[in-house]
N, C-alpha and C positions, 0 to 999 in steps of 0.2 A: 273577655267577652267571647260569645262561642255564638256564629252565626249556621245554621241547618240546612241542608239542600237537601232534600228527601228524593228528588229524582231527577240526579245528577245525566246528561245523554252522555258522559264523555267520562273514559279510564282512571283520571286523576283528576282533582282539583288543583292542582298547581298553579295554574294562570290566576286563579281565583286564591288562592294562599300568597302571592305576590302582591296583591294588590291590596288583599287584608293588611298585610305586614304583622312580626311577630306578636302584638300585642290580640289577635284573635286566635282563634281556632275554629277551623272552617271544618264540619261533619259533613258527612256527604255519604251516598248509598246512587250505588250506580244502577238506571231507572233498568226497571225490567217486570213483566207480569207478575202483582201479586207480590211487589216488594211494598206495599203499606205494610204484611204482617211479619216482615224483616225488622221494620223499622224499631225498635227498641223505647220503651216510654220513658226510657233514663234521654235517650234522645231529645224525642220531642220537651220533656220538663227540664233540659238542663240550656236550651238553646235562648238565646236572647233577637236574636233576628231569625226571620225564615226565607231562607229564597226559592220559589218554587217553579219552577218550569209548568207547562198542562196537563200533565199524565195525573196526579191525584186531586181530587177536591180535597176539601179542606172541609170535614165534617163535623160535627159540632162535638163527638166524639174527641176528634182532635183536638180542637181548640179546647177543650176540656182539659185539655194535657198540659197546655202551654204555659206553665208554672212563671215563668220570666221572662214571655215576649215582651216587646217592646214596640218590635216594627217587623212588618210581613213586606216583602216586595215581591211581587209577579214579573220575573225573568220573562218577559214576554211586554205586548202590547195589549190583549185583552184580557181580561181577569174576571171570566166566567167562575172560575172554578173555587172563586173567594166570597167568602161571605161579607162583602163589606157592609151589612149596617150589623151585624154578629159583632166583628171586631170592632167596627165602631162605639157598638155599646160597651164593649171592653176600655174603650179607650185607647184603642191602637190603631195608630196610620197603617194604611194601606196603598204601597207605591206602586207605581208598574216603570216597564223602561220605554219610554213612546216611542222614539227617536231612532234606536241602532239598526233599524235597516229603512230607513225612511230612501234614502236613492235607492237602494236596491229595490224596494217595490214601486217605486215611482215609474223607475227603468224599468220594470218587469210589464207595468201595464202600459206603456207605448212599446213595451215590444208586443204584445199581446194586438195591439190597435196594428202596427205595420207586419205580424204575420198574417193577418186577415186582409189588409187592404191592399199589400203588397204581393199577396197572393206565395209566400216564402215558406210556408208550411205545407198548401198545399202541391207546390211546383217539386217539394223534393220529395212527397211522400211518391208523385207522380211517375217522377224520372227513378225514383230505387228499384219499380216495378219493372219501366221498361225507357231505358235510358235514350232510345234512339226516336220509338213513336211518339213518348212525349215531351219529344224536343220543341215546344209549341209555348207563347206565349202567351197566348189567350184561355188557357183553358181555366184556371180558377172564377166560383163564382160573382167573387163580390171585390175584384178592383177596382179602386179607384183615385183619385188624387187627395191628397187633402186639403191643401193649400186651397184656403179661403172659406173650408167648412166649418162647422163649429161642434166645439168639444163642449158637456156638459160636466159637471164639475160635482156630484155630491157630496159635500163636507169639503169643507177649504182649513183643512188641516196641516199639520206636516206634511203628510204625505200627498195631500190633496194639491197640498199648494206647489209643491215638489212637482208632480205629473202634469199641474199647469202650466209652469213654465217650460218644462219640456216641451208641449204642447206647442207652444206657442212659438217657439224657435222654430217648430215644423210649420208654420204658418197657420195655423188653427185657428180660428178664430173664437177666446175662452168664453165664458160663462158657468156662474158658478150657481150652488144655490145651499145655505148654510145659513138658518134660522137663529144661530148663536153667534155671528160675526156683529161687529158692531156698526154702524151705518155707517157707509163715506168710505168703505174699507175699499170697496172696487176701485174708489179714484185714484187711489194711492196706486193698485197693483197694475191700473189700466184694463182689469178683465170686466167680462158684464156680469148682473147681477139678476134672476132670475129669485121671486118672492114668494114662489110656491114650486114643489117639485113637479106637479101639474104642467106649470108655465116652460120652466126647464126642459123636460121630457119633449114637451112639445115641439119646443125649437131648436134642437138639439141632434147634429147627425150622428155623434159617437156621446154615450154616456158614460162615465167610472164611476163607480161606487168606491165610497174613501170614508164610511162613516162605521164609527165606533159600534158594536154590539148592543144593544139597549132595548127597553122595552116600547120605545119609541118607535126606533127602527127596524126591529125585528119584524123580518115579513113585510117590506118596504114597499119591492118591488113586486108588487102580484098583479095579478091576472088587471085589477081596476087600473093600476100606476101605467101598466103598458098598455091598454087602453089609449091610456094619452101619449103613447110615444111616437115620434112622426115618424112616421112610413119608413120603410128603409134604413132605422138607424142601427148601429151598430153597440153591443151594451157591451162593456167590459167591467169586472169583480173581481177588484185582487183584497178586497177588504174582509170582511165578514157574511159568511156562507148562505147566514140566515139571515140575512137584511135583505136575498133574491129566493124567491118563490120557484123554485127549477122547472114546477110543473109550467107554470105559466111563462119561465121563456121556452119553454116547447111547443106553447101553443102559439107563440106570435111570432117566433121562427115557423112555424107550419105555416100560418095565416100570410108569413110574409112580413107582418106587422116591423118584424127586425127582420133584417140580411143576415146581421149575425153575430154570434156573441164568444168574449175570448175569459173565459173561467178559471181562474186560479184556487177560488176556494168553493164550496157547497155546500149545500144544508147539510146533509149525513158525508164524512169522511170516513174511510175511503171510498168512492160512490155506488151507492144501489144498481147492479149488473140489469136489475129488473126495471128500472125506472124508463118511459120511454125514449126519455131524451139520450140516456147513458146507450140504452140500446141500438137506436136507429144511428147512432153516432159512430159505436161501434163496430155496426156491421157494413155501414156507407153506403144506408139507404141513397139514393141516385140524389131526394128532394132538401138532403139536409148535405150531403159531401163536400169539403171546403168550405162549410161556414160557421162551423164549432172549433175552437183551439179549446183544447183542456190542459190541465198543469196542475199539478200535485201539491197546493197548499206550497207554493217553494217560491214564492214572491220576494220573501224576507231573505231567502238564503244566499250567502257567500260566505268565504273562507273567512271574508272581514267582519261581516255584520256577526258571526258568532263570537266573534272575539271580542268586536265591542261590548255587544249582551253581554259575553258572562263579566265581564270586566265591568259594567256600569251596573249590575245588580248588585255586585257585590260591594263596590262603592258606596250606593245607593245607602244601604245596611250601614257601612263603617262609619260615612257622614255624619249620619243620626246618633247611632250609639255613641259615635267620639267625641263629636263636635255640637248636636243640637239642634243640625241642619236637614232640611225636610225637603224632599224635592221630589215631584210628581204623585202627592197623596190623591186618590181618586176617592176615601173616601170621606173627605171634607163633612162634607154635609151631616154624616151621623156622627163624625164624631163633636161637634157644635151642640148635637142632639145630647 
């Protein structure tokens, strides 16, 4: 059985040939611009699994190719870059890995909530300037305690649910709001349950976004969503880029509307130099200074969580081909179709 990484980020596959065991043969092409027309069609028709990280889509061209797939898994969390009701009509699952950095972004976004309320981001950018004048504890904009506030919660997922309980060890008081949880689910977790994101937003001093890419969710949070967000709150996005409207937290950070917000990911990667919010941010207009953390899509990342990824994708693959066993198909639905 011969499983395909078309854009491998790492020198060798060897972690990933370990975990295949001799009975595969694991291909691989180390990613870099413009390695689609590397890739060889003896490649793509002789591979039986595909494991793909987010550097190429998956074009119909390709799948064209796919002489002997079987099972596709998306080395990642989100799986933009797959055509699942394409391979679904083929008749092939489509997995991704949800799971392998679920604490490391949980951790990432109450780090994100305590550099901004704890004033830790801006106290050092402070003191690297001028270590003596602003020897001062008051000078960040938006500190404050958290203990007894409350955290909104969108999508009570792994991760979701992971930043909750963190949450709540800090004395937060949670609230979630997740349309696909089953009823009665809050009493179990003892968090509250907010029935519209409206409702949520509303009451809400710090929100996380934790929800999947979709066309549900896409463009979630705009200019109308923060409308309803109460005064003062605090919005944090370690999830997907384009489920936050960037223009529109510009405008209620300006308005006030939010104090402030700590970004891991965004609509366009690496972010538009021109956009206003990237700007004024970068240049420390006086009205916005200390109230944006930014952070390079690196939620997910540690030494560990890459190692589980590559290790659980390829798993993922051997399972199936060896055994029969199917774990995390995303696309169910068409393939029923």
């Amino acid at each position: 059985m011969r499983i395909l990484i078309p854009d491998l980020g790492y020198d060798d596959a060897d972690l990933e040939r370990e975990v295949a065991g001799p009975d595969f043969t694991i291909d691989f092409y180390r990613w870099q611009p413009g390695i689609e027309a590397k890739i060889t069609d003896e490649s793509w028709r002789s591979c039986h699994a595909l494991a793909l990280y987010e550097k190429i889509p998956v074009t119909p061209a390709i799948m064209a190719k796919l002489d002997n797939i079987k099972l596709v898994v998306r080395a990642g969390v989100g799986f933009d870059n797959v055509d699942l009701k394409g391979f679904g009509a083929m008749g092939i699952p489509v997995c991704n890995v949800p799971d392998y950095g679920t604490m490391d972004v949980a951790e990432h976004a109450i780090g994100l909530l305590l550099g901004l309320t704890r004033g830790i981001v801006e106290h050092n950018e402070r003191l690297r300037g001028d270590p003596i004048g602003e020897w001062m504890f008051h000078t960040p904009p938006i500190k404050r305690r958290l203990l007894g506030r409350r955290i909104g919660i969108v999508g009570l997922g792994r991760i979701g649910t992971a930043t909750a309980m963190r949450a709540k060890a800090f004395g937060l008081d949670v609230w979630f709001y997740d349309p696909y949880l089953r009823p009665g689910i809050e009493l179990g977790l003892g968090f509250g349950r907010a029935f519209s994101l409206e409702e949520l937003l509303a009451g809400s001093d710090v929100v996380s976004i934790h929800t999947p890419l979709t066309a549900e969710t896409r463009n979630m949070i705009d200019a109308k969503a923060l409308s309803h967000v109460k005064k003062g709150a605090i919005l944090i996005n370690t999830g997907r880029g384009e489920t936050v409207v960037l223009e529109a937290v510009y405008e209620a950070l300006k308005s006030r509307q939010l104090d402030g917000a700590g970004l891991d990911v965004l609509e366009i990667e690496p972010p538009q130099l021109n956009h206003p919010l990237i700007k004024a941010w970068r240049t420390k207009e006086p009205w916005l200074h200390g109230r944006v953390v930014l952070t390079p899509h690196s939620a997910f990342h540690s030494p560990e969580s890459i190692v589980t990824l590559r290790k659980k994708s390829v798993k993922t693959a051997v399972d199936f081909l060896r055994d029969g066993n199917l774990y995390n198909c995303v696309n169910a639905e068409f393939l029923k179709k």
